[in-house]
DRENTI-339350 format. One record per residue (C-alpha): residue number from 1; x, z, y. Coordinates in steps of 0.25 Angstrom, whole numbers, plus 2048, in hexadecimal, padded with zeros to 3 digits. Each point is the difference from the previous one (the first is absolute). Example, Ala and Ser with C-alpha at 12.3 -4.5 7.8 and 13.67 -1.06 7.14 Angstrom:
<sites>
[site 1 [831 81F 7EE]]
[site 2 [806 7FE 80E]]
</sites>
This chain:
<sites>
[site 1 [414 C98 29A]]
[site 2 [804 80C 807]]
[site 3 [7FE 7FD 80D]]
[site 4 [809 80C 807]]
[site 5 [7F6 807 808]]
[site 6 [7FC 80C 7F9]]
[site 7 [7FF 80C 809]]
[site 8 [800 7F8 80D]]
[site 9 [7F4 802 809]]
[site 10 [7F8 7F3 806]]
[site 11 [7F5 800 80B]]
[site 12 [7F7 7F3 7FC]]
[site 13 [7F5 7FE 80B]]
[site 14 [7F2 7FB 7FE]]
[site 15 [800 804 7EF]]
[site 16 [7F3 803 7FE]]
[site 17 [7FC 7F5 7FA]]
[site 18 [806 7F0 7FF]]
[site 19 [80F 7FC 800]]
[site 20 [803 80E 807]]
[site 21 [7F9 807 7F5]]
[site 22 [807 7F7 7F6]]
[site 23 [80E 802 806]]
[site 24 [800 80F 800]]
[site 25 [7FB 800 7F0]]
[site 26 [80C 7F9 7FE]]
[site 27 [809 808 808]]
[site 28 [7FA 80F 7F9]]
[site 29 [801 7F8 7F3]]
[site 30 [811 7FF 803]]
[site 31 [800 810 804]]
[site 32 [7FE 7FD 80F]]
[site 33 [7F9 80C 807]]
[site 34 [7F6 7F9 80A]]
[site 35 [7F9 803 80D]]
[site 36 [7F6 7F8 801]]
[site 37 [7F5 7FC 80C]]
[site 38 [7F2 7F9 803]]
[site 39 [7F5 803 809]]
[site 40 [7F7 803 7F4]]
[site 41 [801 80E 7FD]]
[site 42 [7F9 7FF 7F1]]
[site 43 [804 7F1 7FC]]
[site 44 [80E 806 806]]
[site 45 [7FE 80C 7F4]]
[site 46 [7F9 7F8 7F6]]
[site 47 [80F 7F8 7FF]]
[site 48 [80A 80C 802]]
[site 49 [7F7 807 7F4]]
[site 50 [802 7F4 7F7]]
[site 51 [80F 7FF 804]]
[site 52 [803 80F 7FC]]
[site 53 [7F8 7FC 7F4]]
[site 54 [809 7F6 7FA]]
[site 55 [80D 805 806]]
[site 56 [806 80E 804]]
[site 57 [805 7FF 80C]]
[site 58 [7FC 806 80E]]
[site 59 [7F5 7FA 806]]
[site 60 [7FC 803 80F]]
[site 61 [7F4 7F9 807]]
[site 62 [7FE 7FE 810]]
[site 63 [7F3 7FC 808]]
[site 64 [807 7F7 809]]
[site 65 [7FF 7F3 806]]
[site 66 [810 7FB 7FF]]
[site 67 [7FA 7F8 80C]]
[site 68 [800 80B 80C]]
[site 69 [80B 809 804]]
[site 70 [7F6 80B 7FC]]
[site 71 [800 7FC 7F0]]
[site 72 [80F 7FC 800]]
[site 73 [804 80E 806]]
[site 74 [7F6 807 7F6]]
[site 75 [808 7F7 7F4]]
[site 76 [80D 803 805]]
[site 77 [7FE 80F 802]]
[site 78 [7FC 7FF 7F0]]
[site 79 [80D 7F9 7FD]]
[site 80 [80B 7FF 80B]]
[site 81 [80C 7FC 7F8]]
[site 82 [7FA 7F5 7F5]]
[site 83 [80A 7F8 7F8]]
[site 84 [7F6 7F4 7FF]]
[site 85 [7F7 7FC 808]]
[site 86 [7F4 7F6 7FE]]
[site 87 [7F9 7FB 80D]]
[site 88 [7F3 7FB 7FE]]
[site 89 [7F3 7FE 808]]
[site 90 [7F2 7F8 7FE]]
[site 91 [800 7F4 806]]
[site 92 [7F9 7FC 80C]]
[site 93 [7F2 7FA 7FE]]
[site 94 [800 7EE 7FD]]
[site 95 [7F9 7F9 80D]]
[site 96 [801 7F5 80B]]
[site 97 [80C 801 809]]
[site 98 [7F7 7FF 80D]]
[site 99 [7F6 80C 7FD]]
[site 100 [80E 808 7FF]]
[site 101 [801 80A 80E]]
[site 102 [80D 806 804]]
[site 103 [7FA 80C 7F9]]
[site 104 [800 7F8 7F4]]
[site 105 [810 7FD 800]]
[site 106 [804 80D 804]]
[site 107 [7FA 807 7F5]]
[site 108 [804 7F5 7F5]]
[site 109 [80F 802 806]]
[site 110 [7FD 810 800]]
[site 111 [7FC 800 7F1]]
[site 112 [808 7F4 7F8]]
[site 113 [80D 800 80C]]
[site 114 [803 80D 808]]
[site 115 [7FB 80B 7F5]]
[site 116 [80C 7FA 7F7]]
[site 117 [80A 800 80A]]
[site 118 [7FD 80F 803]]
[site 119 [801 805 7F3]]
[site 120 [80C 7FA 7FE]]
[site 121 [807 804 80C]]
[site 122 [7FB 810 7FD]]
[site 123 [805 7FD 7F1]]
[site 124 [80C 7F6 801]]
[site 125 [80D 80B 806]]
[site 126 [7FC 80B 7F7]]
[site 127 [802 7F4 7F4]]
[site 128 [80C 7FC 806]]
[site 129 [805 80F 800]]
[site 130 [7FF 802 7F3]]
[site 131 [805 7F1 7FA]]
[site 132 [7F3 7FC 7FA]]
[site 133 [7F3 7F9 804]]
[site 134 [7F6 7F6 7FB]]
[site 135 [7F5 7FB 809]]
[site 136 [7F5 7F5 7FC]]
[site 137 [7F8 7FB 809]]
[site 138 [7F3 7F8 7FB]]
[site 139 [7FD 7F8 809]]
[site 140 [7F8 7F0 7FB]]
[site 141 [802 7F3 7FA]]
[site 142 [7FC 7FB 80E]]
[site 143 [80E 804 804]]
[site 144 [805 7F3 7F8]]
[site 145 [7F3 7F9 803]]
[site 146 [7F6 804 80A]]
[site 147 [7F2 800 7FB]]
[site 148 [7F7 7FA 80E]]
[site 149 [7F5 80D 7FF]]
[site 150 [80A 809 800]]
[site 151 [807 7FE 80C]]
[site 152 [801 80F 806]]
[site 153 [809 803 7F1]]
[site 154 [806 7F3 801]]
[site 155 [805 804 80F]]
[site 156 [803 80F 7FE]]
[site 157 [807 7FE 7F3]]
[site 158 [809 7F4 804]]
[site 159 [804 808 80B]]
[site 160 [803 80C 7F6]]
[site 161 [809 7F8 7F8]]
[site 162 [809 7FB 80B]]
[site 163 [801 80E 802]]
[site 164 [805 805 7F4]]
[site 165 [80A 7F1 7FD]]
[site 166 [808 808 80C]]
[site 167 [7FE 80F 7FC]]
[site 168 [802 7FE 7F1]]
[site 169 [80D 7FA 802]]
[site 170 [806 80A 80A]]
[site 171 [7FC 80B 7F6]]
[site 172 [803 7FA 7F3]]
[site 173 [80F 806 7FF]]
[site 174 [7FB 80E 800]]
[site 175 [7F8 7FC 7F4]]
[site 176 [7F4 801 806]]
[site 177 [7F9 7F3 7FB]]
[site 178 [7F5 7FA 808]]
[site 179 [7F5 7F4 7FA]]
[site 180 [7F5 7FB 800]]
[site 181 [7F5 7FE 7F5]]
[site 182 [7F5 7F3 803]]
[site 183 [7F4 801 7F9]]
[site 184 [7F8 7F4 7FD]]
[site 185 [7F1 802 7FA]]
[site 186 [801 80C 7F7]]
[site 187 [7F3 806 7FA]]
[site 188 [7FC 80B 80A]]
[site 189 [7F5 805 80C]]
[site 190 [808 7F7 809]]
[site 191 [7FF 7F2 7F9]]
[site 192 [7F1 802 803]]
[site 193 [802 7FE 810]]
[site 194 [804 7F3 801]]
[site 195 [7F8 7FB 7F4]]
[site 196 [7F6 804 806]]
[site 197 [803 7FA 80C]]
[site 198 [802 7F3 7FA]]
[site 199 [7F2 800 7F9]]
[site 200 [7F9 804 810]]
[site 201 [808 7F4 804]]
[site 202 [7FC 7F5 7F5]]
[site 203 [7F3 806 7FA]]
[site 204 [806 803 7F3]]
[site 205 [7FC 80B 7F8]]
[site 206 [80B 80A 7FE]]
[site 207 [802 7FC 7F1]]
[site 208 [803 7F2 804]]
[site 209 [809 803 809]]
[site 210 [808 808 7F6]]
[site 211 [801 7F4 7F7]]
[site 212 [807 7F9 80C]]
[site 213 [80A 80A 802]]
[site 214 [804 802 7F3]]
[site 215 [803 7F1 7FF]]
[site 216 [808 801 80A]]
[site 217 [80A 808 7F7]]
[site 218 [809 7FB 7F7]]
[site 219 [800 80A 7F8]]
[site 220 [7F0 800 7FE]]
[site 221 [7FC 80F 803]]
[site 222 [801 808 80C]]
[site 223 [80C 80B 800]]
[site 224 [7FF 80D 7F8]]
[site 225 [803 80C 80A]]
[site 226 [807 807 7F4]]
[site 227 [80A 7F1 801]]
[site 228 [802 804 810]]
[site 229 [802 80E 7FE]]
[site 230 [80D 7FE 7F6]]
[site 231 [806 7F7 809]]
[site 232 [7FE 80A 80B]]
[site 233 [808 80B 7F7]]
[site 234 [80B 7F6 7FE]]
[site 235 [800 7FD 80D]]
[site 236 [802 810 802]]
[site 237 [80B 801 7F5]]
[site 238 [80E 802 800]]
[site 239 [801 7F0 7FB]]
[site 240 [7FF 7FB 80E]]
[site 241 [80C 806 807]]
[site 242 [805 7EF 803]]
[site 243 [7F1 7FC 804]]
[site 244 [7FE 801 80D]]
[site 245 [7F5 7FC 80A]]
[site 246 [7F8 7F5 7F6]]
[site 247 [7F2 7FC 800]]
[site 248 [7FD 800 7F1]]
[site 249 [7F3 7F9 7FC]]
[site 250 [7F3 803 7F8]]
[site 251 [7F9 7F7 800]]
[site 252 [7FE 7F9 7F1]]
[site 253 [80A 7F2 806]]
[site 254 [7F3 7FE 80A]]
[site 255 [809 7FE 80B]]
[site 256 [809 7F3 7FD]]
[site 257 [80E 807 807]]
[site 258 [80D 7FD 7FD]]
[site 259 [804 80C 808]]
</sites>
């Protein structure tokens, strides 16, 4: 399927490895020039070289962190005028809500909250100027259902997605297209942190723990970041003029929704 966005040029944010890394792959692999960013500068290379690899399209990297204004500024200066943009930050650390400081929120909020909102609002007119814009935000599962360690993403993505139910609508007739994309338990870096928690908490060993969290899947396997990373590039198409401001779901049916 041609997806319709040869030639177009994307930001994706924190692709240096995981769903981010995953996302822009399948963006370059449907002619999508990229600007992509991590704090890493040769895990950051490592990716962009295997992207040009595969695909010919432009690849330009940025030492940033999408979380401070300096990183965003530094992103922005390498691509002020995207067509697509995909927000996506690490995740605050898995803990007990009552060692959390002030400190603690502000920065979860910071990363997983304010730094999407500011991207898109530096993004979202010059989209709405020229007719065209496709945003995907990956945010958690835990939007749907909050997972009780990770209660600074469980806070600072719920308040992302109120956010954008508003924005998303508002913008939608200018064919700009908003939505959100919940990750369950995929196979990367960051399914470690809360494993890992979990087997500090019971004593388990990490293999264990594994086990458990697979069984908690219906579909019996943790979620391939290539799966995430062509839903993403639908999500960026030109298919998704009339879908507006959803949370879609990847997650193997572990949450039992019907919504």
């Amino acid at each position: 399927m041609d997806l319709g966005i040869k030639g177009r040029t994307a930001i994706v944010n924190a692709a240096s490895k995981g769903l981010g890394k995953a996302s822009a792959l399948a963006l370059a692999r449907e002619g999508v020039n990229l600007v992509i960013s991590a704090r890493t500068a040769d895990v950051l290379e490592a990716a962009a070289e295997e992207i040009r690899a595969e695909t010919d399209v432009t690849v330009t990297t940025v030492i940033a962190d999408v979380a401070t204004e300096e990183g965003r500024q530094a992103i922005l200066a390498a691509c002020p005028e995207p067509d697509i943009l995909v927000n996506n930050c690490g995740g605050p650390p898995p803990g007990n809500f009552r060692d959390w400081t002030r400190d603690d929120w502000i920065s979860a909020l910071d990363a997983n909250m304010l730094a999407t909102i500011e991207m898109i609002k530096a993004t979202i007119d010059g989209m709405i100027e020229r007719g065209f814009g496709r945003i995907v935000n990956v945010t958690s599962s835990s939007v749907k259902a909050p997972i009780s360690i990770l209660g600074l993403s469980n806070g600072a993505r719920a308040g992302l997605t109120g956010f954008i139910a508003g924005l998303s609508r508002e913008v939608a007739q200018h064919n700009v297209i908003i939505n959100n994309l919940l990750p369950g338990m995929f196979a990367t870096d960051r399914l470690l942190a809360p494993m890992r928690a979990t087997a500090e908490q019971t004593g388990q060993e990490l293999d264990d723990v594994s086990e458990d969290f697979t069984a908690q899947i219906p579909a019996g396997r943790f979620g391939d970041p290539a799966e995430f990373g062509a839903m993403c590039a639908f999500l960026c198409s030109q298919y998704v003029g009339y879908m507006a401001g959803q949370n879609v779901l990847m997650d193997g049916g572990q949450i039992n929704v019907t919504m």
